[in-house]
N, C-alpha and C positions, 0 to 999 in steps of 0.2 A: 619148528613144531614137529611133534610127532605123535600118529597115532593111539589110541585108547585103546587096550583092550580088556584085560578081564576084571574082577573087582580090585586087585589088589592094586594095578597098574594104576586104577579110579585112585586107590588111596596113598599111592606114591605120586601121583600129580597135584592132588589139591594140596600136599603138605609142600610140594614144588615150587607151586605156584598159584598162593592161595587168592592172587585178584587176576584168574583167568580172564582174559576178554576176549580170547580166542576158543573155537571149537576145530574139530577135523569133521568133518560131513562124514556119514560109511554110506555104503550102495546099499540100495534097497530094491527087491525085484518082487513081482507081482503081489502089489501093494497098491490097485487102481490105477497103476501108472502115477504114483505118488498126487493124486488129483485132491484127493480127500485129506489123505493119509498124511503123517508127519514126518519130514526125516529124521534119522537115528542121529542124533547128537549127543557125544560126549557133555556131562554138565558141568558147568561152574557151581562156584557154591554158590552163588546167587541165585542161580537155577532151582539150585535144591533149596530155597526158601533161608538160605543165611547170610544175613549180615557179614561183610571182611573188614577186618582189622582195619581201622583206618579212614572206612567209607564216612565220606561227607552225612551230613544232616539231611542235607535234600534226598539222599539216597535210603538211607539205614530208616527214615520214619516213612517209608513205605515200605519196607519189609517188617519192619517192626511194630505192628498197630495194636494197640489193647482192644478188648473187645468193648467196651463204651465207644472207640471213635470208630470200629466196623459196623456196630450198628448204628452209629451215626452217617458214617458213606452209604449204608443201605439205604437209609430211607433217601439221604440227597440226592443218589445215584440213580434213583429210580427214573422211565422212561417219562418223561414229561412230551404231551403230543404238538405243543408249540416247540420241539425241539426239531422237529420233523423239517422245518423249513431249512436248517442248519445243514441238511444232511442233500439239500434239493440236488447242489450242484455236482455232487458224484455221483450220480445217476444210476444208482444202482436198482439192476432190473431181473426178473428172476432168470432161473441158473444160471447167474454169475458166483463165483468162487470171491471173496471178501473176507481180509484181515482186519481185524478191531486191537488194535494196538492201542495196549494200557485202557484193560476191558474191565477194571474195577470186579462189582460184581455181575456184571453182564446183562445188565437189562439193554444197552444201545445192541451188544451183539444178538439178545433174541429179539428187538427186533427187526435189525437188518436177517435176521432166521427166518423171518415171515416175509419180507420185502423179496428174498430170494428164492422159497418155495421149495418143494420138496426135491427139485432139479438142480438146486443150488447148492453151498455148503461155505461155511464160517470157521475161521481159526480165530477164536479168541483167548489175545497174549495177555500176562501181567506179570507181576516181576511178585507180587504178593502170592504166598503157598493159602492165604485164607480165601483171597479175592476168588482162584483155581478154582476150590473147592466150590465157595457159594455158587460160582457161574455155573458151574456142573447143576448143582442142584436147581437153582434158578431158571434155566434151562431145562429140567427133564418136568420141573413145575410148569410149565410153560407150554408142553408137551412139543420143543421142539430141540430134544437133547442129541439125536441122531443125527439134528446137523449144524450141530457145534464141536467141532475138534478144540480143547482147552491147552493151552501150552503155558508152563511156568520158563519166564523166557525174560532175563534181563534189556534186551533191545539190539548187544554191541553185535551178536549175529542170530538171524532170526531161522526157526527152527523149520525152514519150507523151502521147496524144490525152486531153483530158479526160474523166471519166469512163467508161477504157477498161479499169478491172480490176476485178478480182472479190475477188483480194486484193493486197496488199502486206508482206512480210516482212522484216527488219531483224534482224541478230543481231551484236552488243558494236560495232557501227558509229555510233551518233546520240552517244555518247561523243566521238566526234570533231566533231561538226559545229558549222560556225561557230554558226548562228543558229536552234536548235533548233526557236522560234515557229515562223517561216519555211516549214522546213522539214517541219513536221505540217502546216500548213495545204498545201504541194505536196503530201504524200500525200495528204491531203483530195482537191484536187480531181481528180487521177489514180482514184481511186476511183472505182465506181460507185454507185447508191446501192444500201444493202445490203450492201456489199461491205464487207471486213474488213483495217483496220492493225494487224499481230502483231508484235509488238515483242521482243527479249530483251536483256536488260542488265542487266551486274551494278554494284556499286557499292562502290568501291576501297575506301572508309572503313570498308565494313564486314566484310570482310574478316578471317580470325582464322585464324593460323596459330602453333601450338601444338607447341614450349613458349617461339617467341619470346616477348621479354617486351612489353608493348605498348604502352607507350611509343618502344620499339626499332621496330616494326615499323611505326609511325605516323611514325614520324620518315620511314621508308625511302618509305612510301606516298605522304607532302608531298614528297617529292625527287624522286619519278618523275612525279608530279602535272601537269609539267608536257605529259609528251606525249601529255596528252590536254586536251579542251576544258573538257568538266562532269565530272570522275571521280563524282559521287556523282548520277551521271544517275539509277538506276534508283528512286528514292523521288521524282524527280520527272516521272516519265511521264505518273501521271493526272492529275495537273494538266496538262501540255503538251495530254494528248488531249481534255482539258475543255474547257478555252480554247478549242480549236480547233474546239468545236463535236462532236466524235464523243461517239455514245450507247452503251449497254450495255456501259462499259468493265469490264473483269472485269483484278483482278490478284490474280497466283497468286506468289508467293518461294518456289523450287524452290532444294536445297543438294543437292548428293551428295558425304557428305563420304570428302575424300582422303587415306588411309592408304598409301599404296603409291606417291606421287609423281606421280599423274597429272597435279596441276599444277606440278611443280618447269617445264618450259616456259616458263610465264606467270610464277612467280615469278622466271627467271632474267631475263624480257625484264623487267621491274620494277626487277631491280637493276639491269640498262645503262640505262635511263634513269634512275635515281637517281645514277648513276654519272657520267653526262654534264650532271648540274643545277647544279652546282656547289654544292649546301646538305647537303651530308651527306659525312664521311671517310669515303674509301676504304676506309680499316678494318675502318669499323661495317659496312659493305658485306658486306665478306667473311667478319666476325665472322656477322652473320644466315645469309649464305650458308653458313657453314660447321656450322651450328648445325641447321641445317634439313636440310643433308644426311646429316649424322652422325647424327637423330634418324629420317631415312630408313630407313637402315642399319638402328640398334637396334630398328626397331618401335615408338617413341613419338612419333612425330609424325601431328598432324591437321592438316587445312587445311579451312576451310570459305569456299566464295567464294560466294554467295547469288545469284541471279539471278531477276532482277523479269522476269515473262512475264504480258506487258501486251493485252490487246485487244481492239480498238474498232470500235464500227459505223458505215459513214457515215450 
């Protein structure tokens, strides 16, 4: 590797090496003792909010979102206050410094912005240039913009001083990422020691939505499989966080089951990419779809989607 320097240098690397996954860190000096502040990283084009030649599905349809499915993440993404309990076991308390990895539009990182206080402060990443923007705004609406630093940040190196946090949190995001390993060991060393990676992640397979039949609904689950990396991440956390060296992992599988359609959302965005995989008729598509809303209606449908709430010490 070597070195970034001026614009042109920027434009003879991306045309070099247009699926960077590597950065060079530069020094930064009285910049808070880099506490707040970001380090100066050379970008990928990912970075800079583009798509590379090549990128898989699971990757390129989060850089790439029309503005129907952003305002559709908007209103799903927003902070629901039973989500709180999700969030118990990383302990996060004020002035603590806290990373929100794959921070959508940023309602979980304003309000771990409140949870931390004016002593505190927040890097909220996303690999989306729109996600960036709303968070900003979301955040200065919120009136706690000054202590959210927003980072447009692919995952494979993340843009903060080593061991400069207290925690790190992640929620249905490492689902996507290329290279999971990788990826826990850069939370590792962002970390401080002591300092805590909270994880949440559910796991597609296991999934049980009632009275589809389940074979039907395994079919549907293989068909949208593909826009994401690991669908059945969340049974393999403690292992990633083991490897990686983190102590006192505690996992908790949290259901809150759904009578009332709170996730027809997640099962509709399930059928579009089942829909776009090309291994499953349209039909059965709209056969499940149709089955599942009609049992809405009646009062007899359950969903249960499990979610692995993982977390580790440095």
């Amino acid at each position: 590797m070597s070195a970034i320097g001026d614009k042109a240098d920027i434009g003879t690397y991306r045309q070099d090496i247009p699926s960077l996954l590597a950065e060079i860190r530069l020094s930064i000096d009285g910049l808070d003792n880099g506490r707040h502040r970001p380090v100066a990283f050379a970008k990928s084009l990912h970075q800079e909010g583009l798509a590379v030649a090549g990128d898989p599905f699971y990757k390129d349809h989060w850089i790439n979102i029309d503005r129907d499915r952003l305002d559709r993440y908007e209103r799903m993404f927003q902070w629901n206050p039973a989500s709180s309990a999700l969030y118990e076991p990383a302990d996060i308390r004020p002035g603590h410094i806290v990373a929100d990895f794959g921070c959508g539009p940023g309602y979980t990182a304003i309000e771990i912005a409140k949870w931390v206080g004016p002593s505190g402060h927040v890097h909220a990443l996303d690999i989306n240039p729109d996600f960036v923007s709303r968070t900003r705004k979301n955040a200065n609406a919120a009136g706690v913009g000054e202590r959210i630093t927003v980072h447009q940040c692919d995952g494979s190196i993340l843009p903060l001083l080593d061991e400069s946090l207290d925690r790190l949190t992640t929620r249905n995001t490492l689902i996507y990422v290329d290279d999971l390993a990788s990826t826990i060991r850069e939370f590792r060393r962002v970390l401080r020691g002591g300092g805590k990676l909270h994880t949440v992640e559910g796991d597609w397979p296991m999934m049980i939505i009632e009275p589809v039949p389940s074979k039907d609904w395994a079919a549907l689950v293989n068909a949208a499989s593909h826009a994401c990396r690991t669908p059945d991440i969340g049974r393999k956390l403690y292992g990633l966080m083991a490897r990686a060296a983190f102590s006192g992992i505690d996992v908790q599988v949290i259901t809150r089951p759904d009578t009332d359609g709170r996730l027809l959302p997640m099962i509709r965005n399930m059928a579009e990419y089942a829909r776009g995989s090309g291994k499953i008729n349209q039909f059965d598509v709209e056969k499940i779809l149709s089955m599942i809303e009609q049992t809405v209606s009646h009062g007899s449908y359950l969903a249960l989607a499990p979610q692995f709430v993982v977390t580790a010490t440095r």
